[in-house]
TITOR-482779 format. One record per residue (C-alpha): residue number from 0; residue in one letter; chain; x, y, z. Coordinates in pm, whole numbers, plus 32768, in hexadecimal, padded with zeros to 4 digits. Example, Ala and Ser with C-alpha at 12.3 -4.5 7.8 and 13.67 -1.06 7.14 Angstrom:
2
[rec 0 a A [84CE 7E3E 830C]]
[rec 1 s A [8557 7F96 82CA]]
***
This chain:
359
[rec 0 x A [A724 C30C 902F]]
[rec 1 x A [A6F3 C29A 8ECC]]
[rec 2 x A [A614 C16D 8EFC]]
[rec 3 x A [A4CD C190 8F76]]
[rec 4 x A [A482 C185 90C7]]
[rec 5 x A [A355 C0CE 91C7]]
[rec 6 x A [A2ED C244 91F4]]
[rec 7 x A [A156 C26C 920F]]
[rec 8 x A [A093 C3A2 91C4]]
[rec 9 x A [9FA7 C441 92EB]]
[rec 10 x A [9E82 C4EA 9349]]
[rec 11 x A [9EE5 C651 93AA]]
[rec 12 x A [9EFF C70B 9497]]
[rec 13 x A [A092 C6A0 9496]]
[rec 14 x A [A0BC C5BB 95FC]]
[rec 15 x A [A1DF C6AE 9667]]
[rec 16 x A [A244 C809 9677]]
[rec 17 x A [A303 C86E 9541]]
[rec 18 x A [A2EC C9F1 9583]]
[rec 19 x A [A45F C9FC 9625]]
[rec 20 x A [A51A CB1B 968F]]
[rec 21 x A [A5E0 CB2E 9518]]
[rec 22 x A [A48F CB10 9471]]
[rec 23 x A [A3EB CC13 9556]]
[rec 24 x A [A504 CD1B 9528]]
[rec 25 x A [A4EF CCCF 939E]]
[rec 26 x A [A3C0 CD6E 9395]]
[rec 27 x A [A392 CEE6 93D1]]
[rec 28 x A [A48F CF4D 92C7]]
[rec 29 x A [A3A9 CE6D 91D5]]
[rec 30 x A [A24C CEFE 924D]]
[rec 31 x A [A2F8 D05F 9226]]
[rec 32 x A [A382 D00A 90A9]]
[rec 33 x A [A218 CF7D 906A]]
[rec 34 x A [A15D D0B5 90FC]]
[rec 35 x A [A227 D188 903E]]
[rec 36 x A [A1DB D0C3 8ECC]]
[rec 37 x A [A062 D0E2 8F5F]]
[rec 38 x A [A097 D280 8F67]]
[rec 39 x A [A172 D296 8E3C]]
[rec 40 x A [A080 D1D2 8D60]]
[rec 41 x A [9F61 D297 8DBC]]
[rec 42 x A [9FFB D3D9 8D2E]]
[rec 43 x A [9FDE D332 8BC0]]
[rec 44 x A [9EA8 D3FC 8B2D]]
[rec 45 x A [9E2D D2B8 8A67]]
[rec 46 x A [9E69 D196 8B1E]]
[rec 47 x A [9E1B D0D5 8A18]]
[rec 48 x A [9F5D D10D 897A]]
[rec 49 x A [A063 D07F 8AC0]]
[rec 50 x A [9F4E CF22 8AC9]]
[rec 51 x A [9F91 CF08 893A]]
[rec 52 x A [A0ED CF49 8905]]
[rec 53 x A [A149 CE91 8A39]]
[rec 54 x A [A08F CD78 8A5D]]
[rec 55 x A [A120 CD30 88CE]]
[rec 56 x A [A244 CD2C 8983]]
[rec 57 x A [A208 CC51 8A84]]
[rec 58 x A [A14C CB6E 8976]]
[rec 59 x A [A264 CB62 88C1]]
[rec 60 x A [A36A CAFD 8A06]]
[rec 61 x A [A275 CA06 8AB3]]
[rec 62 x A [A234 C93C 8946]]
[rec 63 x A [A3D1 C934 891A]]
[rec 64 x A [A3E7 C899 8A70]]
[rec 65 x A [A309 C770 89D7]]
[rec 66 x A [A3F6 C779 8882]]
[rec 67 x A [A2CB C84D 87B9]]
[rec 68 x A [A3C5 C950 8738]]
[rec 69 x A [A36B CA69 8658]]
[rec 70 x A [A413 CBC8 8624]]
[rec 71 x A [A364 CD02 867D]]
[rec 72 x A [A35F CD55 84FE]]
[rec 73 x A [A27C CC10 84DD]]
[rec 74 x A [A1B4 CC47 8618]]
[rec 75 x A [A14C CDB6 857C]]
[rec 76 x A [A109 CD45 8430]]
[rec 77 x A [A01B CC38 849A]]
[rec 78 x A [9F79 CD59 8561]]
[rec 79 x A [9F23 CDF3 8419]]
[rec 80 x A [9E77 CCDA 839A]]
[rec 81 x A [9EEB CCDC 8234]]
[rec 82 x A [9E66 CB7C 81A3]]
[rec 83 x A [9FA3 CB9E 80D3]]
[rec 84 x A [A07C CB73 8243]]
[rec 85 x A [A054 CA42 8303]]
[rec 86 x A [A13F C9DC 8411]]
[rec 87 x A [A0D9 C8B9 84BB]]
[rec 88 x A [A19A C8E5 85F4]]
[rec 89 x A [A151 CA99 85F3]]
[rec 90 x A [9FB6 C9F4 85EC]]
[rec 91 x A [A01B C949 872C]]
[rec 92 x A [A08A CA85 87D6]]
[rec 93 x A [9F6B CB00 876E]]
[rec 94 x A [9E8A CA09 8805]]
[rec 95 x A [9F47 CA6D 8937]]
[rec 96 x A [9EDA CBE7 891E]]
[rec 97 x A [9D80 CB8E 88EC]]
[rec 98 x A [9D78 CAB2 8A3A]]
[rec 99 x A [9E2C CBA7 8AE3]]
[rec 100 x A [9D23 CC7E 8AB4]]
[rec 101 x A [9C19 CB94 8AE8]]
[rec 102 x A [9CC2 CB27 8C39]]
[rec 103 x A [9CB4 CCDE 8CB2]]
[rec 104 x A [9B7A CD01 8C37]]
[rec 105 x A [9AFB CBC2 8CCC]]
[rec 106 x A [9BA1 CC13 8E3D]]
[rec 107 x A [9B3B CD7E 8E2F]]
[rec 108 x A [99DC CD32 8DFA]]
[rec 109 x A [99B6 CBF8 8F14]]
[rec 110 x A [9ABC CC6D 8FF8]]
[rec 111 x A [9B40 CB22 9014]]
[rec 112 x A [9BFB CA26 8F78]]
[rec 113 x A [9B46 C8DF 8F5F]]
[rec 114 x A [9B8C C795 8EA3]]
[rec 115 x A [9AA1 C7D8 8DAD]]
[rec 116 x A [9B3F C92E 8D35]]
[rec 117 x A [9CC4 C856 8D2E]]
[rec 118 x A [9C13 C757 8C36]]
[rec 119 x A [9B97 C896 8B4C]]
[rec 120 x A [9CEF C92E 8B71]]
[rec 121 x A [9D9A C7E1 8AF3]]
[rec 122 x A [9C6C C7A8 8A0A]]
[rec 123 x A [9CC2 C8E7 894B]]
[rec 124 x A [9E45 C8C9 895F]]
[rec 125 x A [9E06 C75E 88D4]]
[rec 126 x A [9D04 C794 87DB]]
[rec 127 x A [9C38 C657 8884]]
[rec 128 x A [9B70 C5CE 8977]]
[rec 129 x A [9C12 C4BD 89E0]]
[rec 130 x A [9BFE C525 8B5C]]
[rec 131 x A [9CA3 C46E 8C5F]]
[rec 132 x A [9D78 C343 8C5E]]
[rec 133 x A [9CB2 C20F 8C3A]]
[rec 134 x A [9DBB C11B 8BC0]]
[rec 135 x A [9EE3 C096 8C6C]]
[rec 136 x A [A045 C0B5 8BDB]]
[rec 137 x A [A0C0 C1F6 8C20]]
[rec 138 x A [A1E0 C249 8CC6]]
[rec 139 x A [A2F7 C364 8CB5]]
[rec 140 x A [A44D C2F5 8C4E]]
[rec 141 x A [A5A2 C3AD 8C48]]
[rec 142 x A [A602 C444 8B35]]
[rec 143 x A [A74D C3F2 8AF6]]
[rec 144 x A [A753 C254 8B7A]]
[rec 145 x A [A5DD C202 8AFA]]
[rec 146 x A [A5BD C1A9 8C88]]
[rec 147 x A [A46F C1B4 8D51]]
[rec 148 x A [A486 C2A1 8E3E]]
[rec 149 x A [A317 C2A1 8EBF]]
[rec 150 x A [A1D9 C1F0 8E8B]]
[rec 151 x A [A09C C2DE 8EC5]]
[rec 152 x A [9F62 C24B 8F15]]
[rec 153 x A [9ED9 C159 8E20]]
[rec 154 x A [9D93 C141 8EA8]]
[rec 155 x A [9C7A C22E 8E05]]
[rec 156 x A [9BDF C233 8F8A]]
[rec 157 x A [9D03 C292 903C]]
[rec 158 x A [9D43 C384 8F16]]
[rec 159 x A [9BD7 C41D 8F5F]]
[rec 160 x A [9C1F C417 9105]]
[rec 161 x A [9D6E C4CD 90ED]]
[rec 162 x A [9CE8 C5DA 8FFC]]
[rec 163 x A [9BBF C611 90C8]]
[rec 164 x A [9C99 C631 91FD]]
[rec 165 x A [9D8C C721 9110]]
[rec 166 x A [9C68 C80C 90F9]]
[rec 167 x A [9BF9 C80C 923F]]
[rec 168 x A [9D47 C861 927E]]
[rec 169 x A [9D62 C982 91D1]]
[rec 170 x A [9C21 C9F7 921D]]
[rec 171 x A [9C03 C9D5 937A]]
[rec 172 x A [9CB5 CABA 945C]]
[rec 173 x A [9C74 C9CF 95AE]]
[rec 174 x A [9D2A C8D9 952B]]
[rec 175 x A [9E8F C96F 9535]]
[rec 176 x A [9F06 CA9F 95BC]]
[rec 177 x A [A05D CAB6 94EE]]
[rec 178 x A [A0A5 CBF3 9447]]
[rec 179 x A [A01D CBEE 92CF]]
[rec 180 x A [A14E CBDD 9230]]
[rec 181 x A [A1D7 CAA9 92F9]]
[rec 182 x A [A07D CA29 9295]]
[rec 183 x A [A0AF CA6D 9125]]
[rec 184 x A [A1D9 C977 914C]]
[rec 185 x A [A10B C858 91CF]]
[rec 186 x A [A013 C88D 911E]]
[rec 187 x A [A0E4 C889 8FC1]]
[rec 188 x A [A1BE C730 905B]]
[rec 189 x A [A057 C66C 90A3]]
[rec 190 x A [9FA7 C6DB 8F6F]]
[rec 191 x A [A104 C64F 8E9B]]
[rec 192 x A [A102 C519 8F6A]]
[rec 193 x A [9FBC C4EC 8F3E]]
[rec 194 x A [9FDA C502 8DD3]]
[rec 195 x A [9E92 C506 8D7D]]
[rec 196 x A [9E87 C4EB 8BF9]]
[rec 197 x A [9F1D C41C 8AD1]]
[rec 198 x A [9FDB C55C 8A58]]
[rec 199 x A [9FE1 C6C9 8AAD]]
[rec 200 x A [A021 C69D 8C22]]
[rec 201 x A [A14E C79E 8C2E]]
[rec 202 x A [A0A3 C8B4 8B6A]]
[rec 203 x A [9F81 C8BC 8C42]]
[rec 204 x A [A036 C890 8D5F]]
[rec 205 x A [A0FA C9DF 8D0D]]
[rec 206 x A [9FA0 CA68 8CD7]]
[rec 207 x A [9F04 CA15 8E2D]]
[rec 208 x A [A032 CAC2 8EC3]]
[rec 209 x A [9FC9 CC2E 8E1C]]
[rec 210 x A [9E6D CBCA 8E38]]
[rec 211 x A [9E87 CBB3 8FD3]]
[rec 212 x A [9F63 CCE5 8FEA]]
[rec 213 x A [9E34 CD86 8F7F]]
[rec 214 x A [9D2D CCE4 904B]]
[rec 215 x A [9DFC CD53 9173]]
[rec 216 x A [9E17 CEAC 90F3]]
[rec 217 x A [9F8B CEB4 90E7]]
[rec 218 x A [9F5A CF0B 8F76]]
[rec 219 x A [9E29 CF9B 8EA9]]
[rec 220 x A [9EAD CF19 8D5F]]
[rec 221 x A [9F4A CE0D 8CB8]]
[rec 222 x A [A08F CE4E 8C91]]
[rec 223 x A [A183 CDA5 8D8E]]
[rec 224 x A [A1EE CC8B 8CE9]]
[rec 225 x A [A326 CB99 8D4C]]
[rec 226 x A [A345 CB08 8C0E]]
[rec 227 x A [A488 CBB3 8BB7]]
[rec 228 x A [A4F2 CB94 8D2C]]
[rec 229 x A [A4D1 CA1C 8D0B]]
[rec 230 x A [A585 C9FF 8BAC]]
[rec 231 x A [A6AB CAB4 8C53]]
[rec 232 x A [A683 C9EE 8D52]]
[rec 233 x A [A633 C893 8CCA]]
[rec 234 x A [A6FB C772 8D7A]]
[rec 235 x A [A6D6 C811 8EDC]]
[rec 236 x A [A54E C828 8E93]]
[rec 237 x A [A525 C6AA 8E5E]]
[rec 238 x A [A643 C65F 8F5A]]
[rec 239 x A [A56C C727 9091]]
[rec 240 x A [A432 C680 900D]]
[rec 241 x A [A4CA C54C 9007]]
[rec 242 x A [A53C C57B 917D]]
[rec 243 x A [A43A C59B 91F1]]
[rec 244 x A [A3DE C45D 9176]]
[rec 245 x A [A4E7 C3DE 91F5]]
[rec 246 x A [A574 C487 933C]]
[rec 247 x A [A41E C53F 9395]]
[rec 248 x A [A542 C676 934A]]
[rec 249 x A [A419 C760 933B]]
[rec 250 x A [A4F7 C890 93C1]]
[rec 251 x A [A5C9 C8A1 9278]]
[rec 252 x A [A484 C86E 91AD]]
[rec 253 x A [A3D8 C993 924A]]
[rec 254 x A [A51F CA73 9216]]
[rec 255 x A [A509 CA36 90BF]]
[rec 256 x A [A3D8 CAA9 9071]]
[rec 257 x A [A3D7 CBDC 917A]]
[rec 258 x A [A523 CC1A 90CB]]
[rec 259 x A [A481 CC14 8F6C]]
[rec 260 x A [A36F CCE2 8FC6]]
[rec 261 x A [A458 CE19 905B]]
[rec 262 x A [A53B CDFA 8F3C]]
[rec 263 x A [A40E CD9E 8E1C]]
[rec 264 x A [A375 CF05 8EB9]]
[rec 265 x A [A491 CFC0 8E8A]]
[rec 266 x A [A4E9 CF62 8D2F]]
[rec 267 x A [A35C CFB6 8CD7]]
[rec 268 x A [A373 D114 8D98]]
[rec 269 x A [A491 D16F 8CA6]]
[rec 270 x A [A3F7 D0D9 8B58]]
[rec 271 x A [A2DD D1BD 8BC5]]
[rec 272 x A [A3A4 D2FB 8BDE]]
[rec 273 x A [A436 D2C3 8AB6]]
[rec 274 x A [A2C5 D2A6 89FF]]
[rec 275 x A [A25C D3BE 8A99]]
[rec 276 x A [A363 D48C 8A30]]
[rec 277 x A [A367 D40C 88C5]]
[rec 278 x A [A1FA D460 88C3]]
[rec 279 x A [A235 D599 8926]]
[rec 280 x A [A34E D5FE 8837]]
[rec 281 x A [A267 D560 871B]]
[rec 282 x A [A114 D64F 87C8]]
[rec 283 x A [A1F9 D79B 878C]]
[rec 284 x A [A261 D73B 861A]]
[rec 285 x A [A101 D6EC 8599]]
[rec 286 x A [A046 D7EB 8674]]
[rec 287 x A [A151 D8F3 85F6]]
[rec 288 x A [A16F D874 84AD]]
[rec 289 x A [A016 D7C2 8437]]
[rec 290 x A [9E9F D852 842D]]
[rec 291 x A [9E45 D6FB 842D]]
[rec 292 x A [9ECA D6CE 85A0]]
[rec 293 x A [9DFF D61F 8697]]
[rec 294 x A [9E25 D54D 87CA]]
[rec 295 x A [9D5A D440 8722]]
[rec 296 x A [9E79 D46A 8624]]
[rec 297 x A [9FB0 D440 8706]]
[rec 298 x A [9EF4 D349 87EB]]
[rec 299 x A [9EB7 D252 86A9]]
[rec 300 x A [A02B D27F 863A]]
[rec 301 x A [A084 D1EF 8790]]
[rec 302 x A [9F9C D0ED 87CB]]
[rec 303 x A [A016 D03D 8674]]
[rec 304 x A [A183 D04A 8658]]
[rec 305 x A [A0FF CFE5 8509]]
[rec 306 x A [9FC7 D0B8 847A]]
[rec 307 x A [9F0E D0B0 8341]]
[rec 308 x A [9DF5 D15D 8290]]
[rec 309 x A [9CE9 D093 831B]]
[rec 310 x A [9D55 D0E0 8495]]
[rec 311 x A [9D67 D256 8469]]
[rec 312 x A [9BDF D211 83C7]]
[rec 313 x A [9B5F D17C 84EA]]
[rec 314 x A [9C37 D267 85D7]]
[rec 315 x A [9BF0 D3B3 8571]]
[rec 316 x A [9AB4 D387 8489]]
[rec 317 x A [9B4A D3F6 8348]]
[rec 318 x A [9B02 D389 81ED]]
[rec 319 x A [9C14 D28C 815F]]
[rec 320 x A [9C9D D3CB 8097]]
[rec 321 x A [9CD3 D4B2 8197]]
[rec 322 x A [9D7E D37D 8251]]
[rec 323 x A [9E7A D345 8158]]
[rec 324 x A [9EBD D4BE 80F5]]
[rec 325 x A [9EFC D4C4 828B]]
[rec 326 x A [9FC0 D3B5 8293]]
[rec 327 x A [A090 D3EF 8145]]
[rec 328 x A [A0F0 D561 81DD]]
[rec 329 x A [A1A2 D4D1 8307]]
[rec 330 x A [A259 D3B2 8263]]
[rec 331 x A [A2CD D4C5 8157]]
[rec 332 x A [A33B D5B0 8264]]
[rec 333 x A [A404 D495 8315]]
[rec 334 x A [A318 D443 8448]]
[rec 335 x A [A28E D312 83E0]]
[rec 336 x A [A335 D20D 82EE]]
[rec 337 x A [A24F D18C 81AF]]
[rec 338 x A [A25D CFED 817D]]
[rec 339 x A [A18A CF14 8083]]
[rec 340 x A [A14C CDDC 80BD]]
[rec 341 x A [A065 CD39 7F87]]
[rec 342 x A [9F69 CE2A 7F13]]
[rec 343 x A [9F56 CEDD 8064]]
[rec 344 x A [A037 CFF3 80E6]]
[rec 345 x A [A09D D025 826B]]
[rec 346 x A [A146 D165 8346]]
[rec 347 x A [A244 D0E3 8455]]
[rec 348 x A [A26D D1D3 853F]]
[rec 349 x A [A425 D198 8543]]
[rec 350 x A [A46E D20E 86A9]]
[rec 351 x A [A354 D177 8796]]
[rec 352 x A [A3B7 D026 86C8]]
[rec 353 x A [A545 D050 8717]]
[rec 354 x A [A4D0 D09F 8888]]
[rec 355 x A [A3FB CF76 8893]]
[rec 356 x A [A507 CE90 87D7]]
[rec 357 x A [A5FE CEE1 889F]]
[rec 358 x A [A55B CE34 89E3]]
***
């Protein structure tokens, strides 16, 4: 359908059974692809490195569904904070980084996901705190005709009510016995429907997913994301949400996302092999070859695809000197590339960035 329909959003639980036999078949291959990206991520020494270079990624994919494009050359270089390099949309990405990490760090510590913790997510993606809808007048058109095809709640009440009954949702175990990853598909359809703020509704959205993955130990850090999944997968995303509008198809829906998750999994389990064993070849050239080797060392220069002085400073504890000397070795030798930009030079580490780029 292309004009909006009479459809109303509920309270959950869901009034009927949506866990059919295609669904429930779906999901061991998916729960065995997502155990597996558990184990293979936890055999990264510094973990900090997969939640970094990832979640850049997945930055960068969930702001280009919205139309905030930027190229991973951008998205690094705003990293290094050079006041000479500013990219307005690469500062949105950003912004999505930092409320990634607010979002884990906010979930790990309460063990839940609450209403309060989606409005700091959104408030640090956003850059304000304009909180929930309070004013009527938004509704989601098609793309291509300009059509409304759904009218969220208006009302700033009913806005508050469904939110509230979101969380309790999620939260609440006694409330719905689905599996977690049928749940995860519900949960991401009402929180869209519900469309809770004036912009930025997508991007947190794709952030509650991870965030819950987590909460129900299915992951331990941040880095499933279906971002790239969805931009792959574009027209048949908004087409099943739409259904369900529509049809109450919540079968299709549900395949979707189980689909995206088994597939999303795999595609991570095999970027991570491939950073491990880059890390690995680059461990053996500067142990072999460098007296300045050090984890600290090979752990910075794959946490920034992008380094500079000032990183390797705070890293390892060395004086700005020793820093550059370290830094100016590798790039002559070939295993790091040397950029200016303004007054300021920066070390791209060339093969972790083609990896990464070619996602």
């Amino acid at each position: 359908m292309t004009s909006e329909s009479n459809w109303r959003l509920k309270e959950l639980p869901l009034s009927i059974d949506v866990e059919s036999k295609t669904i429930l078949k779906s999901l061991p291959s998916a729960h065995a692809a997502l155990a597996e990206l558990k184990g293979v991520a936890s055999t990264i020494p510094n973990q900090i490195i997969l939640v970094n270079t990832l979640g850049l990624q997945e930055a960068k994919d969930s702001s280009a569904i919205e139309n905030i494009i930027t190229t991973h050359d951008d998205l690094y270089k705003t990293e290094l904070n050079f006041d000479s390099f500013k990219s307005l949309e690469a500062k949105e990405v950003q912004n999505y980084v930092s409320a990634l990490k607010k979002g884990f760090e906010l979930v790990k510590s309460k063990k839940l996901i609450t209403s309060n913790i989606v409005i700091k997510i959104q408030e640090e993606l956003e850059r304000n705190n304009a909180g929930f809808r309070k004013l009527p007048g938004t509704s989601l058109k098609n793309s291509t005709t300009g059509e409304v095809v759904y009218t969220p709640p208006q009302n700033i009440d009913e806005i508050k009510r469904l939110m509230t009954n979101l969380e309790n949702f999620i939260n609440d175990k006694s409330m719905c016995d689905y599996d977690p990853l049928v749940k995860l598909a519900i949960i991401h359809f009402q929180f869209e429907s519900i469309h809770p703020f004036y912009d930025g509704n997508g991007r947190t959205g794709r952030i509650i997913n991870i965030l819950y993955l987590i909460l129900e130990g299915l992951q331990n850090l941040p880095i499933l994301y279906l971002s790239n999944y969805i931009i792959h997968n574009k027209t048949d995303y908004y087409r099943c949400l739409q259904q369900v509008r529509d049809d109450e198809n919540w079968e299709e829906w549900i395949l979707f996302i189980i689909r995206g998750i088994e597939i999303t999994s795999r595609e991570t389990i095999n970027l991570i092999y491939q950073i491990r064993e880059l890390m690995s070849e680059y461990k053996y050239k500067l142990r072999d070859n460098y007296k300045f080797y050090s984890q600290d060392l090979l752990n910075n220069l794959f946490k920034h695809p992008y380094t500079k002085i000032e990183f390797i400073v705070n890293d390892l504890t060395v004086s700005r000197i020793t820093a550059a000397n370290y830094l100016n070795k590798l790039a002559e030798d070939g295993l790091l590339r040397k950029e200016r930009i303004g007054t300021g030079n920066y070390y791209v580490n060339e093969k972790l960035f083609e990896l990464l780029a070619r996602r």
